[in-house]
KOLPAKE-851224 format. One record per residue (C-alpha): x, y, z; residue in one letter. Coordinates in Angstrom, 3 decimals. Last residue first. Example, Ala and Ser with C-alpha at 12.3 -4.5 7.8 and 13.67 -1.06 7.14 Angstrom:
residues 2
         px         py         pz   type
     13.670     -1.060      7.140      S
     12.300     -4.500      7.800      A
***
This chain:
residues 579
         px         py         pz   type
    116.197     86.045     82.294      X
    119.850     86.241     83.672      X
    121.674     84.223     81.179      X
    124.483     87.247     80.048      X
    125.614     90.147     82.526      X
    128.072     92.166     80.100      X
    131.549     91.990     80.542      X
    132.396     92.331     77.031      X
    133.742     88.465     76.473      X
    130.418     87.530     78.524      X
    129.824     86.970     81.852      X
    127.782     84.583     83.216      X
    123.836     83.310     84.404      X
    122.541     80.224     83.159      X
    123.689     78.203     86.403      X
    122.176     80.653     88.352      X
    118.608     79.896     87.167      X
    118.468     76.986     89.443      X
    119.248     73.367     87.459      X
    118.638     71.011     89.926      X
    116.388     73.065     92.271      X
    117.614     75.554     94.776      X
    115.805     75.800     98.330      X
    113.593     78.165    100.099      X
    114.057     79.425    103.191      X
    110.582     80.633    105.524      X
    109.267     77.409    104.484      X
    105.778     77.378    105.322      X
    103.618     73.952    106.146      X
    100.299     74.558    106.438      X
     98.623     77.663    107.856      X
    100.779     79.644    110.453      X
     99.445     82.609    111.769      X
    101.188     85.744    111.804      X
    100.954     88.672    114.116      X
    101.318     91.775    112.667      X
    103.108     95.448    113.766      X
    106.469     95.375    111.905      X
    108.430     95.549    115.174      X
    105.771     93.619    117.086      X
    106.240     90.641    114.306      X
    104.650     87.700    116.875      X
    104.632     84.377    115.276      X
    101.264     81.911    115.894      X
    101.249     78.295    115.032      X
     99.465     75.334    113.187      X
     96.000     77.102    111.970      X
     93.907     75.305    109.515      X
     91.497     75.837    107.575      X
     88.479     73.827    107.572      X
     87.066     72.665    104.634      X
     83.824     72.616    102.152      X
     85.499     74.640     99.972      X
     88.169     75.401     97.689      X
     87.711     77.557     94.736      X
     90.262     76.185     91.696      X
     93.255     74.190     92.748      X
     93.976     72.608     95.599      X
     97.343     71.261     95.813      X
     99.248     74.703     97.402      X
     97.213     73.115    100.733      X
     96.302     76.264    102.955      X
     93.632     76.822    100.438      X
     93.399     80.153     98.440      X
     95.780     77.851     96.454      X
     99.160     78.921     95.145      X
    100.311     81.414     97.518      X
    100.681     79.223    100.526      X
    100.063     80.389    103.796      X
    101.515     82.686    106.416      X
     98.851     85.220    107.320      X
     99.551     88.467    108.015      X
     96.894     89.818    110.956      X
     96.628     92.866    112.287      X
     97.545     94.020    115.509      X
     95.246     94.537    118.078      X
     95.874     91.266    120.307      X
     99.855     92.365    121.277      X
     98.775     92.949    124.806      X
    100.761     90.668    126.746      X
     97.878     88.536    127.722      X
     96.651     88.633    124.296      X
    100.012     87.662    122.853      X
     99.680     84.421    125.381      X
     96.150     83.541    124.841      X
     96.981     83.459    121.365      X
    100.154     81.649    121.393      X
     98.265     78.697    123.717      X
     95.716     78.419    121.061      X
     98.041     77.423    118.447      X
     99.931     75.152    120.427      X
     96.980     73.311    120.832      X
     96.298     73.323    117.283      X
     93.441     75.907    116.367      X
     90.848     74.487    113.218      X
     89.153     77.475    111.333      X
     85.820     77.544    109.904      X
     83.708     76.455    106.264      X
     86.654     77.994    104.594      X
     86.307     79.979    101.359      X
     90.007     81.961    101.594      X
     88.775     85.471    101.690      X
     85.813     85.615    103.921      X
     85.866     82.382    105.690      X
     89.481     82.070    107.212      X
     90.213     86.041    106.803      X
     87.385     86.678    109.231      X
     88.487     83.131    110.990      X
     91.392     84.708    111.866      X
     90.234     88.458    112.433      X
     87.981     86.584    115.140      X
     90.844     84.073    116.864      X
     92.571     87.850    117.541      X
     89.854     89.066    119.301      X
     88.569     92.212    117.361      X
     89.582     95.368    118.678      X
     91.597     96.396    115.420      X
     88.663     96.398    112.969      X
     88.326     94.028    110.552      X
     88.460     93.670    106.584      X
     89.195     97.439    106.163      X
     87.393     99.613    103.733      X
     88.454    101.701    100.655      X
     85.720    104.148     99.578      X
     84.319    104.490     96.411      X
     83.052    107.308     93.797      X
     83.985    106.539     90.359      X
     87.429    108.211     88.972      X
     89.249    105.254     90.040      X
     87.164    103.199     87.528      X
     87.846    105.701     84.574      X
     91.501    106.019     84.729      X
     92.066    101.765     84.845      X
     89.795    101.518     81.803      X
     91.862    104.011     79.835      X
     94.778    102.374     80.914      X
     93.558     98.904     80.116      X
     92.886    100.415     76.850      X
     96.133    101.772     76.502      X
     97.730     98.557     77.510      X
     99.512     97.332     74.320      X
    100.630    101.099     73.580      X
    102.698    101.094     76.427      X
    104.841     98.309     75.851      X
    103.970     96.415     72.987      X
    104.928     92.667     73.488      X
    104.494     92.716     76.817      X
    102.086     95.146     77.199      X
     99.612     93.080     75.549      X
     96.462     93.578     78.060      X
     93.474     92.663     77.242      X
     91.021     94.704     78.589      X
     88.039     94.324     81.542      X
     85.842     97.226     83.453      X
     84.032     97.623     86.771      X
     83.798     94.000     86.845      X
     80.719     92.524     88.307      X
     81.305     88.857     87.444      X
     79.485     89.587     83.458      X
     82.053     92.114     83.131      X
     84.714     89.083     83.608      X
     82.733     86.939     81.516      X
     82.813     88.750     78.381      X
     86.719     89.531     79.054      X
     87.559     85.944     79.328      X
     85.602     85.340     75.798      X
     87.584     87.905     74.339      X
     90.728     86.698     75.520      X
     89.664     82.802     74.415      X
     88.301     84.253     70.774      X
     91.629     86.012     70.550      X
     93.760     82.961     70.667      X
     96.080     82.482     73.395      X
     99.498     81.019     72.399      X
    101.473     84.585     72.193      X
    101.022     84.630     75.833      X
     97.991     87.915     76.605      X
     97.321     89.320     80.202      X
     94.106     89.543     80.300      X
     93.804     92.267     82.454      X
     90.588     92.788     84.995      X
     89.264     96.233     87.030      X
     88.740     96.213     90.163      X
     86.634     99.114     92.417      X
     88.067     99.043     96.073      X
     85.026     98.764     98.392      X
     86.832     96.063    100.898      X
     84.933     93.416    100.651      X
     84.848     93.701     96.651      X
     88.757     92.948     96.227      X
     87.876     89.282     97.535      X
     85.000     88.729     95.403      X
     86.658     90.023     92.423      X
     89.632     87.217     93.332      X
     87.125     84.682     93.844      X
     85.428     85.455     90.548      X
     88.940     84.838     88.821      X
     89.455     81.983     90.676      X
     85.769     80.660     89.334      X
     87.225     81.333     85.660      X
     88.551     77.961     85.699      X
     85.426     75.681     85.251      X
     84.640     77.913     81.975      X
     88.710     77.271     80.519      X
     88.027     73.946     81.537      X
     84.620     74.086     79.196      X
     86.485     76.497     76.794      X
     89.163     74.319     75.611      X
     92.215     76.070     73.067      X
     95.229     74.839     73.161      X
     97.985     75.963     74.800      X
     97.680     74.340     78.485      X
     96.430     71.203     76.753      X
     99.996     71.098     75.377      X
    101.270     70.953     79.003      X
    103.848     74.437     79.511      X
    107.519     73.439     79.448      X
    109.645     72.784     82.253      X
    111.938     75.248     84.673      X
    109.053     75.511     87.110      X
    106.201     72.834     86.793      X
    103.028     73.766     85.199      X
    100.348     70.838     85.946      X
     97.539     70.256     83.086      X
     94.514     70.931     82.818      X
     91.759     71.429     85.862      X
     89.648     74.587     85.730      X
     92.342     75.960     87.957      X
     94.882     74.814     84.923      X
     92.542     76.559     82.526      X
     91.986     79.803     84.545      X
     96.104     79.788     84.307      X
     96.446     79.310     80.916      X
     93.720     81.677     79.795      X
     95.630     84.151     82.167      X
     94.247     86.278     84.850      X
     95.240     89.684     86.287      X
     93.177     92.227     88.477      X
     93.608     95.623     88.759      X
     92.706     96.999     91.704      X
     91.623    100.968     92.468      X
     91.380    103.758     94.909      X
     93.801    102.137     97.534      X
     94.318    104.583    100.153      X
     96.988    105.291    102.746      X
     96.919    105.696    106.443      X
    100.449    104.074    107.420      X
     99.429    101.083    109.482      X
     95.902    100.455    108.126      X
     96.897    100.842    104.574      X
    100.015     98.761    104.808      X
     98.237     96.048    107.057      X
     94.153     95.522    106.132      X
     94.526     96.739    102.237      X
     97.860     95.733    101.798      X
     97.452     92.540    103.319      X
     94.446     91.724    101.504      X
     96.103     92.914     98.337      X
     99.361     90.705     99.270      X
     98.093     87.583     99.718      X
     94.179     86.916     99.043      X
     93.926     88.976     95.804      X
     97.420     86.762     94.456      X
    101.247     86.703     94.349      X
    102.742     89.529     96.003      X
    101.262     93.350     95.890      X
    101.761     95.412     93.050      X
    101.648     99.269     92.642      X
    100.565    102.098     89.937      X
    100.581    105.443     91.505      X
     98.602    107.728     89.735      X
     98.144    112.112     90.026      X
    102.286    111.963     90.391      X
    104.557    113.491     92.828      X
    102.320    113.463     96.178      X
    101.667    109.756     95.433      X
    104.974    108.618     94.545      X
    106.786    109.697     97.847      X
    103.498    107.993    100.543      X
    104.059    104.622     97.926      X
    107.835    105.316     98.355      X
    108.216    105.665    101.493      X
    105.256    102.971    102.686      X
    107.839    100.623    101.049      X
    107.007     97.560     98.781      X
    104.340     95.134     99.002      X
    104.215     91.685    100.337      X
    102.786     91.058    103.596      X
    105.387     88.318    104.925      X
    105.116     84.520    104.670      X
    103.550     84.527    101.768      X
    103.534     87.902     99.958      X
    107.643     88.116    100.593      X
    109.124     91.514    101.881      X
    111.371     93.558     99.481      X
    112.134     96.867    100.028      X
    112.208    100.194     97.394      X
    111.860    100.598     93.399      X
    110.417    104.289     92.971      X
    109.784    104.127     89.202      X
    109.992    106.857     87.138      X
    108.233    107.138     83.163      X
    111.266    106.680     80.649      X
    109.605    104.380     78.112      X
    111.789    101.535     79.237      X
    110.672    102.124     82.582      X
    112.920    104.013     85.093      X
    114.902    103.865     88.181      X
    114.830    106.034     91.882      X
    115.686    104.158     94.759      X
    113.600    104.753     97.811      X
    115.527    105.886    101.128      X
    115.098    104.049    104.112      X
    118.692    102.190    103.365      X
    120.680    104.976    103.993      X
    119.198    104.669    107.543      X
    119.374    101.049    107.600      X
    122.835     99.873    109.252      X
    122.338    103.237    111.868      X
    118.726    102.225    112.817      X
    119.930     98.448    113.230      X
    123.261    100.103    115.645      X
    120.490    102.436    117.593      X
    117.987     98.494    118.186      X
    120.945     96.546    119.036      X
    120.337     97.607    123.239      X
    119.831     93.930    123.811      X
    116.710     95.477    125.475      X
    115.976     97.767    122.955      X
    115.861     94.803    120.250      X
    113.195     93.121    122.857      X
    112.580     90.502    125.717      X
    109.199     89.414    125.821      X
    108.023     87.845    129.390      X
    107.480     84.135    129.640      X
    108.654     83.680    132.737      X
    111.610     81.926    131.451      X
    112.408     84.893    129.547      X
    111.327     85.511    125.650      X
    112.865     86.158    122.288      X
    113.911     88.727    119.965      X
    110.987     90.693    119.829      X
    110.867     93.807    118.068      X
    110.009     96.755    120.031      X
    113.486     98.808    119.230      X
    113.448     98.272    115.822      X
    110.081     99.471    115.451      X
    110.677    102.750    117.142      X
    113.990    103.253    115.267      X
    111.923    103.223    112.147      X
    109.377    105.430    113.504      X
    112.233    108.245    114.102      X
    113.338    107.241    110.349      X
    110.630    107.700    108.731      X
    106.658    106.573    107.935      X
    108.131    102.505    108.592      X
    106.093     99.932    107.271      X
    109.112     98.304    104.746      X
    112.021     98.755    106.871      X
    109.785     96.790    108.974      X
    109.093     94.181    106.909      X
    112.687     93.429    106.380      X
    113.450     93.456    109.668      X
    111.300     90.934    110.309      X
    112.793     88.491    108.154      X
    110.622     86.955    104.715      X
    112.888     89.350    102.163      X
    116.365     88.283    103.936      X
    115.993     84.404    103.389      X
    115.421     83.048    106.990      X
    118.023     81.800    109.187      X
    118.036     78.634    111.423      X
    117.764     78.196    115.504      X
    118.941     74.906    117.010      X
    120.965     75.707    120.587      X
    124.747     75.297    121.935      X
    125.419     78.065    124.259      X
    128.621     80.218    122.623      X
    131.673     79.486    120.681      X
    133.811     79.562    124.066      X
    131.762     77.147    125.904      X
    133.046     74.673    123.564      X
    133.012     73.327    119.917      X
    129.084     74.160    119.368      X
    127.541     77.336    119.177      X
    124.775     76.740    116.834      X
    122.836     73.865    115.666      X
    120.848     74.571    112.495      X
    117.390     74.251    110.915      X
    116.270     76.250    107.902      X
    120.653     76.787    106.927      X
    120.703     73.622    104.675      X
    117.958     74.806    102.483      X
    120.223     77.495    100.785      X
    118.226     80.182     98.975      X
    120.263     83.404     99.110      X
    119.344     86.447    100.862      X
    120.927     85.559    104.285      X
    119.022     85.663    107.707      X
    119.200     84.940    110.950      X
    116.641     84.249    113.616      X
    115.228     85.652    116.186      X
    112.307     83.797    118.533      X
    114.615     82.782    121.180      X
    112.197     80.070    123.280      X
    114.408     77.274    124.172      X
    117.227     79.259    125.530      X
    115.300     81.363    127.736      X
    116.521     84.590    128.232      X
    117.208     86.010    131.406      X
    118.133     89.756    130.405      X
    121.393     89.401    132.387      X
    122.509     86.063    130.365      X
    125.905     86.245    131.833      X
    128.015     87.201    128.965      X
    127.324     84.242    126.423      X
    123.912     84.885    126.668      X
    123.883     89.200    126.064      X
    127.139     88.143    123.103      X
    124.300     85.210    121.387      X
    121.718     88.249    121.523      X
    124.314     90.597    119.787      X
    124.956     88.098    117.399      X
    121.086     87.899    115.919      X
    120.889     91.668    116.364      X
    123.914     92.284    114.086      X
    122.199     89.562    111.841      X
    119.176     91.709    111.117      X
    121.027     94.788    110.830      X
    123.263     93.042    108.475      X
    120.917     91.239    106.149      X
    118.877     94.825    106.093      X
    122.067     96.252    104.838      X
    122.995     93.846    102.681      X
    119.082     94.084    101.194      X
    119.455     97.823    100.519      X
    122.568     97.832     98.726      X
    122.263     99.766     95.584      X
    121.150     97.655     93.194      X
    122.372     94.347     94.493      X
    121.516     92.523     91.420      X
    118.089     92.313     90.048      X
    117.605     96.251     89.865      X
    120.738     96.409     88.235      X
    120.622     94.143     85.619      X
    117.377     95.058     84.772      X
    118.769     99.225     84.097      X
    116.054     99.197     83.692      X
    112.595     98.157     84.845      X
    110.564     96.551     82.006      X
    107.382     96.820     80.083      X
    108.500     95.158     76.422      X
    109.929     92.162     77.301      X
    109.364     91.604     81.090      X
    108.567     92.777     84.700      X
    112.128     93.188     86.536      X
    111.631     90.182     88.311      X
    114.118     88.102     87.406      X
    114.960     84.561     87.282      X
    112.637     83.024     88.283      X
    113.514     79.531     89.390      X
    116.797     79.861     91.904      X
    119.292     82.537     91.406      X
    116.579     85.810     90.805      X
    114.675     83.660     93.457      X
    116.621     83.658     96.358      X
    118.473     87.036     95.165      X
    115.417     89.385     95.940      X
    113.397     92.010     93.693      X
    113.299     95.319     94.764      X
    109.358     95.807     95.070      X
    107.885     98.070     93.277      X
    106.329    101.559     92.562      X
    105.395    103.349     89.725      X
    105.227    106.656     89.027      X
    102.440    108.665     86.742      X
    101.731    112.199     85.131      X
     99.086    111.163     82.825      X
     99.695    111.784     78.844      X
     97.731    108.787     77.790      X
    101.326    107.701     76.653      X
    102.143    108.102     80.571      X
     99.062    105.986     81.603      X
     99.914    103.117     78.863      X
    103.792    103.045     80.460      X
    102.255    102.737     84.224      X
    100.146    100.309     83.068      X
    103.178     98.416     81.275      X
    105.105     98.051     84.500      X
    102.006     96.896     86.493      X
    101.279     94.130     83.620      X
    104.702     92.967     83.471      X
    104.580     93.084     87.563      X
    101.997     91.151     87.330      X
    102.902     88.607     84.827      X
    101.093     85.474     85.447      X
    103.257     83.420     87.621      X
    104.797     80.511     86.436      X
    104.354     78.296     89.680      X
    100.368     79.312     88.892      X
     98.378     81.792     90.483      X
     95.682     82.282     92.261      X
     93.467     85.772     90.912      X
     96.220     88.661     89.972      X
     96.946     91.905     92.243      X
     97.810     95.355     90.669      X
     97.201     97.760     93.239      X
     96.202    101.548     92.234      X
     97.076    104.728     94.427      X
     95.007    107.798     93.256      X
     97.006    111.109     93.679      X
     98.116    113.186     97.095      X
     97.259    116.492     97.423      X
    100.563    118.549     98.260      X
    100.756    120.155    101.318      X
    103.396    117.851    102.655      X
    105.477    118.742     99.013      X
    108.316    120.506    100.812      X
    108.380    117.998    103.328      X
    107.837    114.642    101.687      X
    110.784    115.371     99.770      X
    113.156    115.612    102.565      X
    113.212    111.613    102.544      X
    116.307    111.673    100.140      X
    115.335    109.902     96.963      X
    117.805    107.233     96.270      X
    119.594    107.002     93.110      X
    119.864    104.882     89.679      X
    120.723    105.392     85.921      X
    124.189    107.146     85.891      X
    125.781    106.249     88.662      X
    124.634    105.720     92.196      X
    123.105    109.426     92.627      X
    121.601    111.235     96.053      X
    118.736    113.244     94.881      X
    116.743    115.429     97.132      X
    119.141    118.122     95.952      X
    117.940    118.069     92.277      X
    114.676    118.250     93.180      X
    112.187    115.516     92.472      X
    108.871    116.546     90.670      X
    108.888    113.287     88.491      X
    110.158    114.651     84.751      X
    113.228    116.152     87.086      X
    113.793    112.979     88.737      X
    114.054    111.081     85.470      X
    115.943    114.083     83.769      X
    118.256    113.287     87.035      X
    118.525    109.419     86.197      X
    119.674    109.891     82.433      X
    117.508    108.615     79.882      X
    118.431    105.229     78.772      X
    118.858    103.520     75.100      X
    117.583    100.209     75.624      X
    119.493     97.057     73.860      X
    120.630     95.918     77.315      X
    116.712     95.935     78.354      X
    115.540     93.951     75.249      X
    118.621     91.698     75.944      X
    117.607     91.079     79.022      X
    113.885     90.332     78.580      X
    115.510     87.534     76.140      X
    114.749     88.744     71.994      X
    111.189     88.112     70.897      X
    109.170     85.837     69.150      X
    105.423     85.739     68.805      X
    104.125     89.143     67.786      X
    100.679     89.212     67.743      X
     99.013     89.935     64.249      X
     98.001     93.109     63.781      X
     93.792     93.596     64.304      X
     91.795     92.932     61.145      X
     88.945     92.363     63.038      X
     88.941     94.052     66.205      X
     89.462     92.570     69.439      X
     86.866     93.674     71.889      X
     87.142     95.468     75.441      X
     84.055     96.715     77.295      X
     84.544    100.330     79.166      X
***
């Protein structure tokens, strides 16, 4: 299907009320006719109000013979501090595919405090193709992250008790792997000193906390099939080694029951809705950068035996969270991706094709707005990267243009020219933003057909490949390096987790999300380089290793102004400032 803009075509609206204000003005459908419209029984339903509840895992039994729909990722090509509205474009998609009469659920990512307080905002998608209640999904909504905050800090003291109480698992103080975590950005807690003020308070050592979405626990709340499994991975995380270099684990500190028993409630999806009333299973929260970025096997495993598509999006860009969907999620937990839709702005391709520098919290360069087709030209090579990169592994893609009220309709349409020209299986504009559903019909109807063609999903690597292999796989395949460079340090964590057997797993990188680079300053398609590899963490409860590339803050930090300083209360009690 070729997209065009037709002449005579309604102008583009260009001002609209805040995202939150468009969601507060929403009139809602009541959370069990959302489970009823979705397959969901009333007793698989567990309520928290009126317009949220979690899905009881019973679900997948009485529909295990059920054939399971078409599961679509919505990735984006490299993107820019701004982003370039994924989940707005995911959201919308899954409005379009319900006004084409499709039964459909969405699924998401609950979206984390760090950023909701710090330079986002939100993540609820935006104006017109929204999650709501928004306030509610971007605050707290029904306790998942506390919970995974307190299992993963329950373990954290219970290691500091198994020291402080004779050390009888022989764990070496400099080489405790566990850290705590907290869901709010605070750069003072990366690096810490604990346990000082006398024998008492514990043995004096650094650690530091992570924020709760890039914590192990986390990701394995995600990656869990059910509770059993759950308890599993608990119980083989690594908390730290012995001074012979032997892993001690969550079982062996004995935490691993008490985690199951903090998350059990949480391993249930939560049920919301769009602002057009199609169901959206809204369930964990790891990071696409340090983490692998896509919400719950649950509630991809739930959505797919209730509706015939599942529309889904992985972090940031094709070389975060799709790969890692793709070679993690789908490896782990047997699922399918029968389709990718990619996103690209004009703004964006034009910043990669050199304009300009968007900083967070400041307005977009001039140059950024205006129209320039030679940068706009240079640009679109992220946008064949990100084809490229959804082409190893069979999945058919399909391109958005996601449209800002400054693009003009000869840059969209000239986009979409060159994007079936790259080997696209289809390309639309997308204006869901301003339209809701009806602005991504035609991406719908696009979307539809291309998972409808024959294909089959493949992995990057298989699991018996030396671990320094899948590395430089990922290394020269997906990120455009000439080879990989090992630190000492490196190396030695290599040979050590394939020594002890941990060599299978699949890789989750830890890079930056703004350059397929491991340098967020290198724009466009690097090449010509060597990537580089710093350090090696061991997830065995989640199942990954993860190699360090760059420098990776595992807690971010508040700017000057963070977005919390917008958010209040108004005289009605209403959430006011939060996006």
């Amino acid at each position: 299907m070729r997209a065009g803009i037709a002449e005579g075509e309604a102008q583009v609206i260009t001002k609209f009320p805040s995202d939150l204000e468009i969601a507060q003005a929403a009139e809602l459908t009541p959370i069990e006719k959302i489970a009823e419209l979705a397959g969901i029984a009333p007793q698989e339903l567990e309520l928290y109000g009126s317009h949220k509840a979690k899905v009881t895992l019973n679900v997948l039994d009485r529909l295990k013979d059920c054939r399971d729909g078409k599961l679509i990722a919505v990735t984006a090509i490299t993107p820019t501090p701004l982003g370039e509205g994924k989940s707005v474009t995911a959201i919308g998609l899954g409005q379009a595919l319900g006004r084409l009469g499709k039964k459909v659920v969405n699924t998401c990512r609950q979206p984390s405090l760090g950023p909701t307080f710090g330079i986002k905002g939100g993540a609820a998608g935006g104006g017109y193709a929204q999650v709501v209640p928004m306030e509610d999904f971007n605050l707290h909504l029904t306790g998942d992250f506390h919970a995974v905050t307190a299992a993963q800090n329950l373990c954290a003291a219970m290691l500091e008790a198994s020291l402080f109480h004779g050390n009888r698992l022989g764990l070496d103080l400099h080489n405790i792997t566990w850290r705590r975590a907290l869901d709010v950005n605070d750069r003072a807690l990366r690096e810490i000193v604990i346990g000082l003020g006398g024998r008492l308070n514990g043995a004096p050592r650094q650690t530091g906390y992570d924020i709760t979405a890039a914590c192990e626990t986390m990701a394995i709340l995600a990656l869990a099939n059910s509770l059993p499994d759950l308890r599993r991975r608990l119980g083989r995380a690594v908390v730290g080694f012995t001074t012979d270099g032997h892993p001690v684990t969550a079982e062996d500190l004995r935490a691993a029951g008490a985690m199951t028993v903090l998350l059990k409630d949480a391993l249930k999806p939560n049920l919301m809705q769009t602002l057009e009333h199609t169901p959206v299973l809204v369930h964990t929260g790891p990071f696409g950068n340090v983490a692998h970025g896509n919400n719950s096997v649950l509630a991809d495993r739930i959505a797919l035996k209730l509706a015939d598509y599942v529309v889904t999006e992985s972090g940031f860009g094709a070389d975060m969270g799709f790969e890692k969907l793709v070679d993690i999620t789908c490896r782990q937990a047997g699922l399918v991706v029968a389709g990718a839709v990619v996103v690209c702005t004009t703004r964006a391709l034009k910043m990669h094709g050199g304009l300009g520098k968007i900083v967070p919290g400041k307005p977009l360069p001039p140059e950024l707005t205006q129209e320039n087709f030679p940068a706009l030209e240079r640009g679109l090579g992220v946008l064949a990267a990100a084809l490229r990169i959804v082409g190893l592994t069979g999945v058919p893609a399909v391109v958005a243009v996601n449209r800002f009220a400054t693009d003009t309709d000869r840059e969209l349409q000239f986009v979409v020219n060159r994007a079936h020209e790259m080997g696209a299986a289809a390309a639309a504009i997308s204006d869901v933003f301003a339209r809701g559903g009806e602005g991504g019909t035609e991406l719908a109807e696009a979307v539809v057909e291309a998972v409808e063609r024959p294909a089959a999903m493949k992995l990057l690597y298989p699991d018996d490949l030396p671990m320094k292999e899948k590395i430089e796989v990922l290394a020269t395949k997906v990120y455009g390096a000439e080879g990989v460079e090992f630190t000492p340090e490196a190396t030695r964590k290599i040979k050590l987790y394939t020594e002890l057997g941990f060599d299978r797993l699949p890789i989750c990188m830890a890079k930056t999300h703004l350059s397929l680079s491991h340098d967020p300053n290198w724009k466009g398609v690097p090449s010509g380089y060597k990537f580089p590899v710093r350090d090696v963490r061991l997830s065995a409860g989640a199942g990954y290793l993860s190699p360090l590339a760059g420098e990776m803050q595992t807690m971010p930090g508040l700017g000057s102004e963070p977005a919390a300083m917008r958010v209040d209360i108004d005289e009605r009690g209403r959430t006011v400032g939060l996006f």
